[in-house]
C-alpha positions in Angstrom: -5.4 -11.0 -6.8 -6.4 -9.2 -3.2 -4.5 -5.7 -3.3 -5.1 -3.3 -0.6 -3.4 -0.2 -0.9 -3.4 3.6 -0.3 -2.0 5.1 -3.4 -0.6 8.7 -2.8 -1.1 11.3 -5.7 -0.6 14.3 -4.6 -0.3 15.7 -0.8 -0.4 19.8 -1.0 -2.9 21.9 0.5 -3.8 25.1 -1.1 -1.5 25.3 -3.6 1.2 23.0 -5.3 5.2 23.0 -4.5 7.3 21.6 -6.6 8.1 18.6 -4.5 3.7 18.2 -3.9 1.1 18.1 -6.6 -2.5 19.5 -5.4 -4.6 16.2 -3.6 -5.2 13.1 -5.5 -5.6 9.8 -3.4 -6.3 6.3 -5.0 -7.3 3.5 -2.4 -7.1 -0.1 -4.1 -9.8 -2.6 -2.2 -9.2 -5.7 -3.8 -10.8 -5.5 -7.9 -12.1 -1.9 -7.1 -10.1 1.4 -6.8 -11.8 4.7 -4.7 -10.0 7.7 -6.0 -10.7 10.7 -3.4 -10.0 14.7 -3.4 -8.6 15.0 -7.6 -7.0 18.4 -7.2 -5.3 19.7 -9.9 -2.9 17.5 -11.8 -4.3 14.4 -11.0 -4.7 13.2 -14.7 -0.7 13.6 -15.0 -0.2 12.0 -11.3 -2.2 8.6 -12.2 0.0 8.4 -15.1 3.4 8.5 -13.4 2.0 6.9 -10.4 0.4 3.9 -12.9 -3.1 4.3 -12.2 -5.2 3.8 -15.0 -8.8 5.8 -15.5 -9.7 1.6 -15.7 -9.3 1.3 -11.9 -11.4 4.2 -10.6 -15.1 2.9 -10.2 -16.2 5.6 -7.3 -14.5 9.1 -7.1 -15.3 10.6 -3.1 -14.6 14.6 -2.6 -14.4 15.9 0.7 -15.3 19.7 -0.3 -15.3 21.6 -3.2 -12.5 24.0 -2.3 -9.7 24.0 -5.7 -7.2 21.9 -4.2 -9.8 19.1 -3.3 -11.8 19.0 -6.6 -10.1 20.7 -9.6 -9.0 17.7 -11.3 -12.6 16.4 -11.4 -12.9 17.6 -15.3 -10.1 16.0 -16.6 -10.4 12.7 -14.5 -14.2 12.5 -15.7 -13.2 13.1 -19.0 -9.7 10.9 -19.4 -12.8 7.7 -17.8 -15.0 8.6 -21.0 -12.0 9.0 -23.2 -10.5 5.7 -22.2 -14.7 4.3 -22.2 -13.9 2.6 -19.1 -16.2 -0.4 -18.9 -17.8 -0.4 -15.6 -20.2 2.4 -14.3 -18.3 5.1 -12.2 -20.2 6.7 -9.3 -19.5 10.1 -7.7 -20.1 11.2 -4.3 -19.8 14.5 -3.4 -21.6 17.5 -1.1 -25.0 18.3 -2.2 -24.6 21.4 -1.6 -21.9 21.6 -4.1 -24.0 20.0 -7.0 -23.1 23.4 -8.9 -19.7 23.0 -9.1 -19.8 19.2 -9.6 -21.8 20.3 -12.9 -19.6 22.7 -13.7 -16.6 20.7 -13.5 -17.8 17.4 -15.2 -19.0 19.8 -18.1 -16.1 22.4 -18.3 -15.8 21.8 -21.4 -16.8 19.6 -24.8 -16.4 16.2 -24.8 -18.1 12.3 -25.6 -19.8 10.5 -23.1 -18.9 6.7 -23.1 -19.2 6.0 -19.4 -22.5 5.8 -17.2 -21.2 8.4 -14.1 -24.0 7.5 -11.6 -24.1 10.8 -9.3 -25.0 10.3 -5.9 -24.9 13.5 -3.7 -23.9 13.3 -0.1 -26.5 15.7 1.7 -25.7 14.2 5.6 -24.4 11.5 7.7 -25.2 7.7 6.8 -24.5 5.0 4.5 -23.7 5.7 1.1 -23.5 2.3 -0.8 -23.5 -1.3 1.3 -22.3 -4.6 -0.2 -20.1 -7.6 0.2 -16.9 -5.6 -0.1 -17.5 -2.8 2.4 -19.9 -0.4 3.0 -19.3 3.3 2.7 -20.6 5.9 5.1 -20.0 9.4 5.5 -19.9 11.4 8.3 -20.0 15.6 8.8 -17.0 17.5 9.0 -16.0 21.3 10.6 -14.6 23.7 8.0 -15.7 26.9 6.5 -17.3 25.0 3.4 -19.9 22.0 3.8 -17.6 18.9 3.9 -17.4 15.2 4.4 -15.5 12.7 5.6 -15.7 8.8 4.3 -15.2 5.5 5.9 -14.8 2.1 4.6 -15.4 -1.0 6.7 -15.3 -4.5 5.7 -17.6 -7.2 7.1 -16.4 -9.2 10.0 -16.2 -12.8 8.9 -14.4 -16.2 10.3 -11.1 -17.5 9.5 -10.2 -21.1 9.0 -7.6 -22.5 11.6 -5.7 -25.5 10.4 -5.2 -26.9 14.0 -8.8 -27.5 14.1 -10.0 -28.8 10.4 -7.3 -31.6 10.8 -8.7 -32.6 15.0 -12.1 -32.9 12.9 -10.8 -34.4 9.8 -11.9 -31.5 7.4 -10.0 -30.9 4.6 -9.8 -30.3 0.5 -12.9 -29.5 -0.7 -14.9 -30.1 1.9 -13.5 -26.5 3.8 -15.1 -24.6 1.3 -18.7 -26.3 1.6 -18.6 -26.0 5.2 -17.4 -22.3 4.6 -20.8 -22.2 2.5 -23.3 -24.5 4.2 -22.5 -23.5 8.1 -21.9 -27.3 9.3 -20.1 -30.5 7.7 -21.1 -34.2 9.4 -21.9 -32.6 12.8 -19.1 -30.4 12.4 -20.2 -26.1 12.7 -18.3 -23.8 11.2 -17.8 -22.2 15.1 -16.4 -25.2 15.8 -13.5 -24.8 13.3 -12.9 -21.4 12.6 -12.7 -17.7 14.7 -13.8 -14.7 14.6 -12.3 -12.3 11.7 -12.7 -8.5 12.1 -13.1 -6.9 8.9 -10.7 -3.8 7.7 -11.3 -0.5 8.3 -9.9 2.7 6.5 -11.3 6.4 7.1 -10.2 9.5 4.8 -10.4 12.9 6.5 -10.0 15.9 5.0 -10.2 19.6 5.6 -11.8 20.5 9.1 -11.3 21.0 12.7 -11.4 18.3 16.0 -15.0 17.6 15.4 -17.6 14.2 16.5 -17.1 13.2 12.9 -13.7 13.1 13.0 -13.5 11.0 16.3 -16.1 9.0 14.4 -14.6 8.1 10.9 -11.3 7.4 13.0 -12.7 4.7 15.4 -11.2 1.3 15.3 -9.2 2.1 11.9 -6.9 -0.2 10.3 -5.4 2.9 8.5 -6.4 6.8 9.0 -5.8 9.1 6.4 -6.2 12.8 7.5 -4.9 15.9 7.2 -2.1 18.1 9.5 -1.8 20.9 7.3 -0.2 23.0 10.5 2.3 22.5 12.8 1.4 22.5 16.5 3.0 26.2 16.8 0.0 27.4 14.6 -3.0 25.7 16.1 -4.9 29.0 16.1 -4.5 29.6 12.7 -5.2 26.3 11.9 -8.4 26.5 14.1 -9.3 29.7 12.2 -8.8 28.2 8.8 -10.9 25.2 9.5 -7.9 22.5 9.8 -5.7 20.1 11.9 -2.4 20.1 13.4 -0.1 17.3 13.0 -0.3 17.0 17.0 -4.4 17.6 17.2 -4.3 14.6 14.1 -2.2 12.3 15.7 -4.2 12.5 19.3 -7.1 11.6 17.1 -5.6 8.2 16.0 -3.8 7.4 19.5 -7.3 7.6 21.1 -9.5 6.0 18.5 -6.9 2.5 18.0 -6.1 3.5 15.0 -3.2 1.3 13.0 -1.5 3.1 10.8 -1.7 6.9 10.6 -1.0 8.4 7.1 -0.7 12.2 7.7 -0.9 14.4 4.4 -2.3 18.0 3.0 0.4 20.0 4.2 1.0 24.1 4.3 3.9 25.4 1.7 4.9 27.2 5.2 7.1 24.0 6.2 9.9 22.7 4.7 10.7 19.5 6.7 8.2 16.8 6.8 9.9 15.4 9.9 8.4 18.1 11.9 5.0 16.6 11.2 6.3 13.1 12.6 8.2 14.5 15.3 5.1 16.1 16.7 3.1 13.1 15.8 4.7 10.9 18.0 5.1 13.3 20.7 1.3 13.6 20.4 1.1 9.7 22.0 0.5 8.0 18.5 2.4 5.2 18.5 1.4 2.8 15.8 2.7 2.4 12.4 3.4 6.3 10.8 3.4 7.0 7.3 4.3 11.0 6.4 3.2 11.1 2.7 4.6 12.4 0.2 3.6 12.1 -4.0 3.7 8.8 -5.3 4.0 6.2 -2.3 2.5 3.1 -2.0 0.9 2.0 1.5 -0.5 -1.0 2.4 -3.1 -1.5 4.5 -2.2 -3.1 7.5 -2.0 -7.3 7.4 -5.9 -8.0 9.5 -5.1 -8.0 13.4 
């Protein structure tokens, strides 16, 4: 069955509260599952959460700062444990290849599971298929980082109305769906236009081209507002985003449904972050996360 669905593991920055693991995001696209940022506690997350090591078949880090990549070792080890069947492919700075290592082998363990490792080094597409393609795009913090964006290819969508004026029906919609024209009949003729879905996951950095770029035209936007508007110059100095700078970003890119996430242990009430939010324009759908929470992905437009 199609699932789309943002799956929230953890949504601390820095360090952990007691009401916010470290990062840990899962998204579901249909049969495959893109688990981003493991921070620590991760492995324990997936379990309460119900995500099995079974449904991971690309891990993508942002950065290797601790909060962002710390659960690497045990979610690379719990997918050999468990000898998940499919290959699993990582994607992660290149110029963090040292600390990948070092986390995939922190400490003994047997191999079961081919981990393909596929180094982002700059802007572009990283894999490209009929599912989605993945690209990444440069982000603006004090280590090297990267933001990812899937996008689903456009396709057309049957309308009733017109299959019954032409007569089309049964199993003749899905060979016109696959040959382009039935008895005269085109598939143009019968059918419009269907934008494909598109999701974007930004983490640490400030307002940056890559930002604005992964953000354009999203279905859904994950990104961070670790600060409060108050505190924009220490977020700026730290290499982050306010809840206010964040939402801006998704009122002027078209974007959905906002999911904002990676907050500072400095705030207690996560309706700050959606108060500023709105007051920042954004006035799609808003999703402040917190551990645990299911979204889905906005029905297509």
């Amino acid at each position: 069955m199609s699932v789309r669905e943002f799956v929230v593991l953890g949504t601390a920055s820095q360090v952990p509260t007691r009401a916010r693991n470290h990062n840990g995001y899962l998204l579901r696209w249909d049969g495959e599952g893109i688990l981003f940022d493991p921070g620590e506690g991760t492995q324990r997350q997936m379990l309460r959460a119900g995500v099995a090591a079974h449904d991971i078949n690309r891990i993508c880090v942002t950065h290797f700062h601790g909060d962002h990549s710390l659960g690497l070792a045990g979610v690379i080890q719990r997918i050999n444990l468990d000898q998940v069947p499919h290959p699993v492919t990582a994607h992660y700075p290149a110029s963090g290849q040292k600390f990948f290592d070092r986390l995939r082998y922190a400490t003994a363990y047997r191999e079961t599971v081919a981990l393909r490792e596929e180094p982002v080094a700059g802007d572009g597409t990283l894999a490209k298929g009929p599912p989605y393609t993945l690209e990444a795009r440069r982000l603006s913090h004090p280590v090297e980082s990267f933001g990812y964006r899937i996008t689903e290819p456009d396709g057309r969508r049957m309308v009733p109305q017109l299959l019954a004026r032409h007569g089309i029906k049964g199993p003749d919609v899905g060979r016109l769906q696959r040959e382009g024209s039935l008895g005269g009949v085109t598939l143009d003729e019968v059918s419009e236009h269907r934008r494909g879905q598109r999701f974007a996951f930004v983490m640490d950095t400030r307002l940056c081209a890559g930002v604005d770029a992964l953000a354009e035209g999203c279905d859904m936007l994950v990104i961070e507002s670790t600060f409060l508007d108050e505190d924009v110059a220490l977020a700026t100095d730290h290499g982050h985003l306010t809840a206010g700078q964040a939402a801006r970003v998704a009122r002027d890119a078209g974007v959905r449904h906002l999911v904002l996430t990676h907050f500072s242990q400095r705030y207690s009430d996560p309706a700050e972050f959606e108060r500023q939010a709105r007051a920042a324009g954004f006035e799609g759908e808003l999703t402040i996360a917190a551990d645990l929470v299911r979204v889905a992905l906005p029905r297509r437009a």
